[in-house]
Backbone as JSON, one array per atom type, in Angstrom:
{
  "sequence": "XXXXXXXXXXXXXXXXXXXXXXXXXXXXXXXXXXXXXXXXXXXXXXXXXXXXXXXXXXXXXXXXXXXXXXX",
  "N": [[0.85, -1.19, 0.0], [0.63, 2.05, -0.74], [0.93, 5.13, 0.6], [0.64, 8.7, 0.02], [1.25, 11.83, 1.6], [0.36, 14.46, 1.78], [1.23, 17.61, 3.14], [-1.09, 20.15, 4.08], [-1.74, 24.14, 3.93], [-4.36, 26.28, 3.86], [-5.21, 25.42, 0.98], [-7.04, 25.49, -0.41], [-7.62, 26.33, -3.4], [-5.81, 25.12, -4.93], [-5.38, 22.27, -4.23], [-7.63, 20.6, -5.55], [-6.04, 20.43, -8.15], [-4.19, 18.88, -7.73], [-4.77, 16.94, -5.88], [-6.33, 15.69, -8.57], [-3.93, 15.09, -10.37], [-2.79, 13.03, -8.95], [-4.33, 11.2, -8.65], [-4.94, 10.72, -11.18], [-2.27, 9.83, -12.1], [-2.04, 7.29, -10.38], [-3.56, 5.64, -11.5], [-2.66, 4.54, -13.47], [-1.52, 2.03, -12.54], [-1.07, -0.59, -10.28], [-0.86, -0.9, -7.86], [-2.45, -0.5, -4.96], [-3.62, 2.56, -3.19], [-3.1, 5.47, -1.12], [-4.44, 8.44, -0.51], [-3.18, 10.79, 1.84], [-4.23, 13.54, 3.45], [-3.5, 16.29, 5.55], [-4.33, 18.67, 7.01], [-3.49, 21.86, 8.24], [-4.96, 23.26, 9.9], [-6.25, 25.4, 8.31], [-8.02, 28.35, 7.1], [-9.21, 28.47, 5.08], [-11.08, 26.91, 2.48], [-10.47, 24.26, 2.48], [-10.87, 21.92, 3.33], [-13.5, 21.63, 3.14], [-12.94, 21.08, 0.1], [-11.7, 18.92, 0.65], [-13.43, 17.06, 0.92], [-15.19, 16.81, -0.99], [-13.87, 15.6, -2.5], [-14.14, 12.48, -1.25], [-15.21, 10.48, -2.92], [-14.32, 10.14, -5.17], [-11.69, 9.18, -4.83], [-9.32, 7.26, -2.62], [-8.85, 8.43, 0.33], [-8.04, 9.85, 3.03], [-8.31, 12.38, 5.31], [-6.95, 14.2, 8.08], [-7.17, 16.71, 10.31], [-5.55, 19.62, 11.91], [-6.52, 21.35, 14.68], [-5.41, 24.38, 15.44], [-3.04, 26.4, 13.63], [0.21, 24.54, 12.92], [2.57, 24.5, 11.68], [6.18, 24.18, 10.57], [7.19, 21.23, 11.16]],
  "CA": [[0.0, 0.0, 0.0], [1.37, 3.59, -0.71], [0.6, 6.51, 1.37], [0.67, 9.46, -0.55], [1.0, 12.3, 2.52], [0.1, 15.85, 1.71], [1.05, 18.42, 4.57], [-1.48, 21.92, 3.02], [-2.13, 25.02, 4.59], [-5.22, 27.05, 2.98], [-4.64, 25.21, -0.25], [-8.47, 25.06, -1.3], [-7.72, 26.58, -5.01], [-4.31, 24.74, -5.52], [-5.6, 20.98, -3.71], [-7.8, 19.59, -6.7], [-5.25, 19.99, -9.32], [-2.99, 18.09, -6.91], [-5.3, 15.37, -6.0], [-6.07, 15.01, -10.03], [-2.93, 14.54, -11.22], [-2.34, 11.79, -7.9], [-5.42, 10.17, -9.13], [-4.41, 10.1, -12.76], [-0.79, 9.11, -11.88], [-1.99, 5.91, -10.01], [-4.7, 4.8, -12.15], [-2.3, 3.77, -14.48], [-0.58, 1.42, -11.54], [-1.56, -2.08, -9.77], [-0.84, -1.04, -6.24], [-3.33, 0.24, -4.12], [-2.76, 3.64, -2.52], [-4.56, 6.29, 0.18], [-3.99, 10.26, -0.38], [-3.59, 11.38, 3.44], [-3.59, 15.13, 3.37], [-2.93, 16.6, 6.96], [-4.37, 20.24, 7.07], [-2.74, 22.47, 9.24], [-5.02, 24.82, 10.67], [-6.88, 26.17, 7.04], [-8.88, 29.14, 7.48], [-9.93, 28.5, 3.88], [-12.44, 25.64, 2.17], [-9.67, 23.37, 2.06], [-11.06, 20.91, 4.58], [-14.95, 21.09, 1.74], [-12.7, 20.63, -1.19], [-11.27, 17.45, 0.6], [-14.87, 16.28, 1.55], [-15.8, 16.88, -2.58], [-12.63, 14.28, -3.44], [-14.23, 11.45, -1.04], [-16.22, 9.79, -3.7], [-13.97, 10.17, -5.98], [-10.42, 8.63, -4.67], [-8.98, 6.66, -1.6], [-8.07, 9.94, 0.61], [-8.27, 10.33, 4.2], [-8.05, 13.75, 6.34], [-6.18, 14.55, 8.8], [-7.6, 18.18, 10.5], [-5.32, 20.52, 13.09], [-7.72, 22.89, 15.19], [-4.69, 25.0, 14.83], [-1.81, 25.88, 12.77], [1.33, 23.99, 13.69], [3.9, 24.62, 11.12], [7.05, 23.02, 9.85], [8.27, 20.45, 12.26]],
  "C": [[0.88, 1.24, 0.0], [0.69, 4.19, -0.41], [1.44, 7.29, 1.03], [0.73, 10.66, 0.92], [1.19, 13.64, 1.99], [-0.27, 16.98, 3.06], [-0.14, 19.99, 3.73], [-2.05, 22.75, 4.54], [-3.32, 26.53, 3.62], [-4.66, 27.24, 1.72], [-6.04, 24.77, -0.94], [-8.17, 25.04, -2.86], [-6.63, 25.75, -5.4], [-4.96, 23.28, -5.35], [-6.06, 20.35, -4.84], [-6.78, 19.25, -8.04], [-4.28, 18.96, -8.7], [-3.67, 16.59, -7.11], [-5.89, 15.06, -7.84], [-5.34, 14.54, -10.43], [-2.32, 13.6, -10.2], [-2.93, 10.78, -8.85], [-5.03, 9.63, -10.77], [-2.8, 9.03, -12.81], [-1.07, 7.36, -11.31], [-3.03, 5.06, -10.02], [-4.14, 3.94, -12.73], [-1.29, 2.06, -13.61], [-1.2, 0.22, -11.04], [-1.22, -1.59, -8.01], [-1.62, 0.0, -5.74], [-3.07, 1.14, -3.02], [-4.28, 4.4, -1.42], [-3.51, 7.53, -0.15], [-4.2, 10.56, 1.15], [-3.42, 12.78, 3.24], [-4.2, 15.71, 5.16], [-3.11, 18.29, 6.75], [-3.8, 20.91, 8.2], [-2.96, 23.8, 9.81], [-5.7, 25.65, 9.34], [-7.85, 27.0, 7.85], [-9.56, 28.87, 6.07], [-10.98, 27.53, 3.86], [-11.72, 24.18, 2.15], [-10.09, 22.34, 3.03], [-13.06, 20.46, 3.61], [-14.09, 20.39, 0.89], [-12.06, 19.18, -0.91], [-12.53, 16.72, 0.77], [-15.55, 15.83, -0.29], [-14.85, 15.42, -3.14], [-13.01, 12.79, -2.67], [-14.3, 10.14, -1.64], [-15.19, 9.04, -4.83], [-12.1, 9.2, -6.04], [-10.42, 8.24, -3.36], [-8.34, 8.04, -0.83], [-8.81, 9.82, 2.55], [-7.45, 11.51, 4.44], [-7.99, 14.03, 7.48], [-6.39, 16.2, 9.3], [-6.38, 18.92, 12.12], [-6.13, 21.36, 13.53], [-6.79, 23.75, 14.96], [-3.44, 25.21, 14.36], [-0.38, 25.52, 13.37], [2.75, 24.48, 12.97], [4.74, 23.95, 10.77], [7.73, 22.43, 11.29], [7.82, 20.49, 14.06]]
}
């Protein structure tokens, strides 16, 4: 299994092109994967636009109440 791990910080507008081109990348593949993306405190939608990608790909979320930073 591959775990894909995406750290974002109010990355609503940037996130779907991301998770698209995951999803396209490991369609073409035989091993079964999970997108984890690990928000860090978004004030944005970025915590909807992961709720919109449920359906659609293997993806769990990961929420900070608030922002932590690098490390």
């Amino acid at each position: 299994m591959i775990r894909i791990m995406l750290p974002v910080y109010n990355a609503a507008r940037t996130l779907p092109s991301t998770l698209d081109a995951i999803r396209e990348v490991t369609r073409a593949g035989d091993e079964p994967y999970t997108a984890v993306v690990i928000d860090d405190g978004s004030t944005d939608a970025t915590v909807s636009v992961c709720r919109s990608w449920w359906n659609s790909m293997p993806l769990e979320v990961s929420c900070h109440v608030s922002r932590r930073g690098l490390g």
